[in-house]
C-alpha positions as CSV (number, residue, x, y, z in Angstrom):
1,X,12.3,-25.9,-36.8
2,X,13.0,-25.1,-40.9
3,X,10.9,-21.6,-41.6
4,X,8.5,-22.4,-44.4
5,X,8.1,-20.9,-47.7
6,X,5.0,-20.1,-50.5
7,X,5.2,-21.3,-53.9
8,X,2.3,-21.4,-56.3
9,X,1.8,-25.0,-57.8
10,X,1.7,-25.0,-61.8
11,X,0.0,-28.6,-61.7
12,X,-1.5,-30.8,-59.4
13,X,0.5,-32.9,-57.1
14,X,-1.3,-35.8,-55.1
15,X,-0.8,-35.2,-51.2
16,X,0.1,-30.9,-51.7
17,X,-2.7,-29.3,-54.0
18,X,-3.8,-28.5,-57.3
19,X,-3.0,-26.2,-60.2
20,X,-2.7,-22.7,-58.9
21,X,-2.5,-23.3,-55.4
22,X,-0.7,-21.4,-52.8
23,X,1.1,-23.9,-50.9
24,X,4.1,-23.6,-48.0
25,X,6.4,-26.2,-48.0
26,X,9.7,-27.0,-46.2
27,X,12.5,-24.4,-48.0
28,X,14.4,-27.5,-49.3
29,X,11.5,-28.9,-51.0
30,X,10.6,-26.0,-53.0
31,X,14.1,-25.3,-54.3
32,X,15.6,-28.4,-54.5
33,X,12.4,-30.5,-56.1
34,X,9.3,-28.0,-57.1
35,X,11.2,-24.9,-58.6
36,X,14.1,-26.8,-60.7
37,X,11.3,-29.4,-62.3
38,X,8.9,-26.3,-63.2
39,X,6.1,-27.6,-60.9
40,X,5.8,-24.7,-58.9
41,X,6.9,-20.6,-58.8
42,X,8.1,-18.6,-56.0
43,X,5.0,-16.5,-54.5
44,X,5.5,-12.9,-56.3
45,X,2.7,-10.0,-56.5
46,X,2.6,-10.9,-60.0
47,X,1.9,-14.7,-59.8
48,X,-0.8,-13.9,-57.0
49,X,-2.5,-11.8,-59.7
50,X,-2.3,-14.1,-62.4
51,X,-3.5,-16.8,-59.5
52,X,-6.6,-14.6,-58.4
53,X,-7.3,-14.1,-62.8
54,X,-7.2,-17.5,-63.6
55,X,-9.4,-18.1,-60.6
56,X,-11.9,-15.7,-61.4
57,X,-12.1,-17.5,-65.1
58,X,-12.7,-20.4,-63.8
59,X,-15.4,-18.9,-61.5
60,X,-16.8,-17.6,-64.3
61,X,-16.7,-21.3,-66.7
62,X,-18.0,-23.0,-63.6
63,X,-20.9,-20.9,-63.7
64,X,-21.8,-20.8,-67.4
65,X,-21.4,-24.9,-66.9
66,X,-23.9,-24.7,-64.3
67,X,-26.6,-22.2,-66.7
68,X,-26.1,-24.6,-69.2
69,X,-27.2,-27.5,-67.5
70,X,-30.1,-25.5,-65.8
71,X,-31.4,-25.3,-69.7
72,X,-30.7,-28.6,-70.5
73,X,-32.9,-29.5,-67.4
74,X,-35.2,-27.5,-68.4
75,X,-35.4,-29.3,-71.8
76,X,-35.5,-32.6,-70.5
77,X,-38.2,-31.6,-68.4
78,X,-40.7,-30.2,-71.6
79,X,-39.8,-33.4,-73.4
80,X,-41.4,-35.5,-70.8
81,X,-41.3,-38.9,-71.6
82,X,-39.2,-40.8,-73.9
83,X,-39.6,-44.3,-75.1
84,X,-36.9,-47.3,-75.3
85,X,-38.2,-50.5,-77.5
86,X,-36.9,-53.5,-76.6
87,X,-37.5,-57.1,-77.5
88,X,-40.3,-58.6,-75.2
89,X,-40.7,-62.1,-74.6
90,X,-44.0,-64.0,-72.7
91,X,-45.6,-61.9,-69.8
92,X,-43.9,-58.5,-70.8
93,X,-40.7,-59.5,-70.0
94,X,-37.8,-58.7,-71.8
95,X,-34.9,-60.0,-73.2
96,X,-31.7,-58.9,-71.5
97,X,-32.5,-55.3,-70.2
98,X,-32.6,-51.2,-70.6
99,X,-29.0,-49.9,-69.7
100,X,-27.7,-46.6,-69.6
101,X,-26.4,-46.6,-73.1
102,X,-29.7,-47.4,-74.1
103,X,-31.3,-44.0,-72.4
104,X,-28.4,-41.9,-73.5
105,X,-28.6,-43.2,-77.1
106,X,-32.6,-42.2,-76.8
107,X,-32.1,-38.9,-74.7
108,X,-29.4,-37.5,-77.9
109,X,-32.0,-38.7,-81.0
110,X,-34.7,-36.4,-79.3
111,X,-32.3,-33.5,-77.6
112,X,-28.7,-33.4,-80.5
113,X,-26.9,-33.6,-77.0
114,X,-24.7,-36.0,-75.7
115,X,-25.0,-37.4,-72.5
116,X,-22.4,-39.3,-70.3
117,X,-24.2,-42.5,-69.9
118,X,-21.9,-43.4,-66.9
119,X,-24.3,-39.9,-65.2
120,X,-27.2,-42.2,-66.0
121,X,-28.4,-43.7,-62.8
122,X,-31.3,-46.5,-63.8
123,X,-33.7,-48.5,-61.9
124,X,-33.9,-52.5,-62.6
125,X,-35.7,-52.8,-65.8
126,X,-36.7,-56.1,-66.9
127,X,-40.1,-55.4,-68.3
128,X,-42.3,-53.3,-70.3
129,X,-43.3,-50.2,-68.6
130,X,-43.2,-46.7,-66.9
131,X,-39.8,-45.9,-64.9
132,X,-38.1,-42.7,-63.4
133,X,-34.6,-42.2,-64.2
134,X,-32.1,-39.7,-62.6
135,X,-29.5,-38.1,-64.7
136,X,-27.0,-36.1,-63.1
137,X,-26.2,-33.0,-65.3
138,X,-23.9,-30.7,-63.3
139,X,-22.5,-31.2,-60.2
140,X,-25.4,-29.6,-58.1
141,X,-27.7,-30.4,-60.7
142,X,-29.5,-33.4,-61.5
143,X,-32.9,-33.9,-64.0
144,X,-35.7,-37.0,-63.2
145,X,-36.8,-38.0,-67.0
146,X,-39.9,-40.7,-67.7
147,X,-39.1,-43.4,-69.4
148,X,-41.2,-45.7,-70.5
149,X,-40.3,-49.3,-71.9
150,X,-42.0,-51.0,-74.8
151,X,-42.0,-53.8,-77.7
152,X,-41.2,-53.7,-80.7
């Protein structure tokens, strides 16, 4: 049985781990495969603390993420309702229907932000009126808009 050694992984590798990972692997793989190729360093009390700093960092970016999208919530919510026109044929039906390019188009006229329409989860729309949509912001952190469907 091969003794296994550390290295710290400068980019993700499917199947082993991501960018800045301590890893073991078999002694050959490391020196033979990840060292040579530059896709990983041998563990040294240096590289650890560089590991734990760019950690922290992007503790610290997750988290001002995370605020962020708390106050875009928080926006969303004191806009309270936003309206999509669409064509309307007979019996308040309409032509084709509301996607989520549609909602995202409306939610940046009103807010200057972009928003990721493929975070835009919407209900079946096919007629005029009042629907709830979910729009995931972070990944904890998800806002419930009105919308409401008319004619132009």
């Amino acid at each position: 049985m091969a003794k296994r050694v550390q290295v710290v992984l400068n980019e993700d590798i499917s199947n082993l781990g991501k960018d800045g990972d301590l890893i073991e692997v078999a002694p050959g793989y490391a020196r033979n495969y990840l060292l040579p190729h530059g896709k990983a360093l041998p563990v040294t009390p240096a590289v650890l603390k560089q590991v734990e700093h760019r950690r922290a960092k992007q503790a610290e970016l997750e988290a001002a993420k995370k605020k962020e999208a708390i106050d875009f919530q928080t926006a969303l919510v004191t806009i309270g309702r936003f309206t999509v026109k669409k064509q309307v044929g007979e019996d308040g039906v309409l032509f084709g229907t509301v996607t989520n390019g549609d909602i995202a188009e409306v939610i940046q006229e009103a807010t200057k932000k972009e928003i990721d329409r493929r975070d835009i989860s919407v209900p079946e729309i096919h007629g005029v009126g009042k629907y709830k949509v979910l729009i995931k912001l972070h990944s904890e952190i998800t806002a419930e808009i009105n919308l409401e469907v008319a004619s132009y």
